[in-house]
N, C-alpha and C positions, 0 to 999 in steps of 0.2 A: 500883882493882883490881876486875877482874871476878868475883860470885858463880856459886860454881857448885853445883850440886844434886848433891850426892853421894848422894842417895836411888835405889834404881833406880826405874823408871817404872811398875813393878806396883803398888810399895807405896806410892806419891803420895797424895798425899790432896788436894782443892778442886780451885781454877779449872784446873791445870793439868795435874790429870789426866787422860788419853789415855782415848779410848776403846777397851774392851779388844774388844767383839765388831763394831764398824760399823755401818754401816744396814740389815744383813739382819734384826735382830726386828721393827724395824718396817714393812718391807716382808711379813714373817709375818703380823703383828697385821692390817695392813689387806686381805690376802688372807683373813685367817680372816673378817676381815668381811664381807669379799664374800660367803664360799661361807653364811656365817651370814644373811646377807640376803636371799640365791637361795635357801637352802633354807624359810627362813620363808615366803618369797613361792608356790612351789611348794606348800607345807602350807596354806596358806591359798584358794590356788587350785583343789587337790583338794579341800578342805572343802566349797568354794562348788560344786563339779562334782556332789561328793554329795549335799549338799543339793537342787539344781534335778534329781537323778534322782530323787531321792525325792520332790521334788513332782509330776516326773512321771507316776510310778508309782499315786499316792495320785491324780493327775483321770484317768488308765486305768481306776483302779478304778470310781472314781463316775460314769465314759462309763459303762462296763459296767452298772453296777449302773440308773442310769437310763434307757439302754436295753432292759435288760429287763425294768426297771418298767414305760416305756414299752409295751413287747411286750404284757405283760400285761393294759394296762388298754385293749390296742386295739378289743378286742370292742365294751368298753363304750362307746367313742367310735363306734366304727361303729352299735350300735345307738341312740344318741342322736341322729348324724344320720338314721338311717334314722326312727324316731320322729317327729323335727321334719319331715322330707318327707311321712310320713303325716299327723301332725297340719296341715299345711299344703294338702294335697290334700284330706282331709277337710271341710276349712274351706272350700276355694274351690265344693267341691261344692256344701255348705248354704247357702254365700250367691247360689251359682245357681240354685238349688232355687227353682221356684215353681206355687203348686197351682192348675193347669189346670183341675182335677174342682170345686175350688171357684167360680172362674169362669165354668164351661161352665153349673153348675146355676143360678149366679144370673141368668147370661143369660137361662135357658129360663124363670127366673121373671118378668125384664122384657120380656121381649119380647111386643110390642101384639100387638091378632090382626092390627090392618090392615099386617103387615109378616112376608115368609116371605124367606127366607135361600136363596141359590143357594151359596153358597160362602164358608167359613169358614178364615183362614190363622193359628195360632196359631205365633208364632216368640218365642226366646229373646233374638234377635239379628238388626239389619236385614240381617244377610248369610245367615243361614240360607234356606236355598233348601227349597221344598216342592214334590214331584212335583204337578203338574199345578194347581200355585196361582199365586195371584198376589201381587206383591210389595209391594201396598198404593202405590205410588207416591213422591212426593216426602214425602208425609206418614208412612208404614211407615221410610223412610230418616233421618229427625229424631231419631227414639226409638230412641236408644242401647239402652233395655232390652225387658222382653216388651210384646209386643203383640199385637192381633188385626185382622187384616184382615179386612174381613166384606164380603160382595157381595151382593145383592140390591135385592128390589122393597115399593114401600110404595104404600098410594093415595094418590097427590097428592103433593108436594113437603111438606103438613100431616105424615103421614104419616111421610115420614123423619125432618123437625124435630122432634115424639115419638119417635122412636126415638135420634135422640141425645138429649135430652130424659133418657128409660129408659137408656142405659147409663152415664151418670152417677152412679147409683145403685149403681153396683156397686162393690163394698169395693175400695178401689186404684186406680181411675181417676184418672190424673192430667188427664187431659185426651182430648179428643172430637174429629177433624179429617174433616170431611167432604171426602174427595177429587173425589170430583162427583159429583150429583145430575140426571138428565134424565129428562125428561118424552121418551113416544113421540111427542107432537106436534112436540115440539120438531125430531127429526130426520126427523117429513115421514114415518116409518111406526112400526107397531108388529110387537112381535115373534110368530112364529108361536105358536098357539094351543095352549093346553093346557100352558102355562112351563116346559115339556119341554127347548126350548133353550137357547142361549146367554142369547138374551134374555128377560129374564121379563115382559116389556111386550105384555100380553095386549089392551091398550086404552088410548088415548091419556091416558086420565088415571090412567095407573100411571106412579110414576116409579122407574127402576135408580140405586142408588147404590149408592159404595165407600165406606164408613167405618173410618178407623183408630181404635180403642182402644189407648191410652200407658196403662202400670201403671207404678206407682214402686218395682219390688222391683231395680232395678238405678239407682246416679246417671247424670246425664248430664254427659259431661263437656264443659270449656269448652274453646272452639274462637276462633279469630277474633284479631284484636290488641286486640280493647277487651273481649275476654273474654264476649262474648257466645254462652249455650248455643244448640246445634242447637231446645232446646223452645221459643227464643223466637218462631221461625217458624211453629210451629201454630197458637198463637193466632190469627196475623194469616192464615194460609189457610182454619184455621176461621170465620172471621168473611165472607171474603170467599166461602167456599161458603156461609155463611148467609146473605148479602145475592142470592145466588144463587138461593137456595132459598127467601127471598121475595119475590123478582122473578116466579120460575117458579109460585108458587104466586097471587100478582096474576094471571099471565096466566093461570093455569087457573082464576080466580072468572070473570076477563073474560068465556071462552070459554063457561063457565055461564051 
């Protein structure tokens, strides 16, 4: 015989009780979840919006504020460079600075009697051009710094070699280059009389020469691939106007 359940199906109790509402609560519950998830996620997303405005805001502020910090201390910076341009100007003055008035007297103090001066070129620079001088030559163009190009007449080729001899003596001479040295015999005449012109070769036994004076108040720089200075070639042109200059002065004892 078949049991049969005379209980109605409300009031059942365990495995066999019927579900009274379906799957719609928990089709609720996980909708609730959803909208519970999307709204957290929203809340969290506007949090983080506010936050990066607010750090916005706050490096606005400190643009602002160090630009016009900046604004403020521009004076100071503009007068700092301007400063360092003077103090920079200044300084390249003084280390080009060099006292002419103390050379010109010690010359008038060396200088022989047997030697008078047609023409005197004081330059700072072998490029400095002088109205109606001369450029001192190959020897004026070695020496990077001041110098003095000096033209005249001496008796004898004796004579000149005393006179560079005498400007050696002078405080700053780095060195002495005789650009050339000639006797009136030598070119077969002498110059018109009374050393009024060009020439100051009054009698065959005067001789005209060009002498460079090198001072050391500027360096010279190094030139060449084996770094050899433009000063190393005076030596060797002063040496060969001194074998010059006592060649000329042999032939003017001969002549005697």
């Amino acid at each position: 015989m078949r049991p049969v359940n005379l209980i109605p199906p409300e009031q059942r109790r365990g495995e066999n009780t019927p579900l009274r509402t379906g799957p719609l609560p928990y089709v609720l519950i996980g909708a609730l979840a959803l909208v519970l998830a999307g709204v957290s996620a929203l809340v969290i997303t506007g949090n983080q919006i506010s936050e990066r405005r607010d750090e916005v805001a706050t490096l606005k502020r400190e643009d602002a504020a160090a630009t016009a910090r900046a604004q403020r201390l521009a004076a100071y910076t503009q007068f700092q460079a301007m400063s360092a341009q003077r103090i920079a100007t200044v300084t390249s003055l003084a280390d080009s600075r060099f006292d002419w008035e103390r050379v010109m007297r010690e010359l008038a103090l060396v200088l022989p009697s047997d030697v008078w001066l047609v023409s005197l070129d004081a330059t700072a620079t072998p490029g400095t051009a002088v109205d109606g001088g001369g450029d001192g030559g190959e020897l004026r163009s070695a020496a990077q710094g001041p110098a003095l190009a000096i033209n005249g007449c001496a008796q004898g080729q004796e004579g000149v070699a005393g006179f560079v001899d005498a400007l050696k003596d002078i405080d700053g001479v780095t060195r002495v280059g005789v650009e050339s040295s000639e006797l009136a015999s030598e070119k077969g005449e002498a110059g018109s009389g009374g050393g009024g012109g060009e020439d100051c070769r009054t009698r065959s036994s005067i001789a005209k020469f060009t002498i460079v004076v090198a001072f050391d108040a500027a360096p010279i720089p190094l030139v060449g691939s084996e770094g050899e200075s433009p000063a190393a070639t005076v030596p060797e042109k002063a040496e060969t106007a001194s074998s010059e200059t006592s060649e000329g002065s042999e032939e003017s004892a001969g002549e005697g």
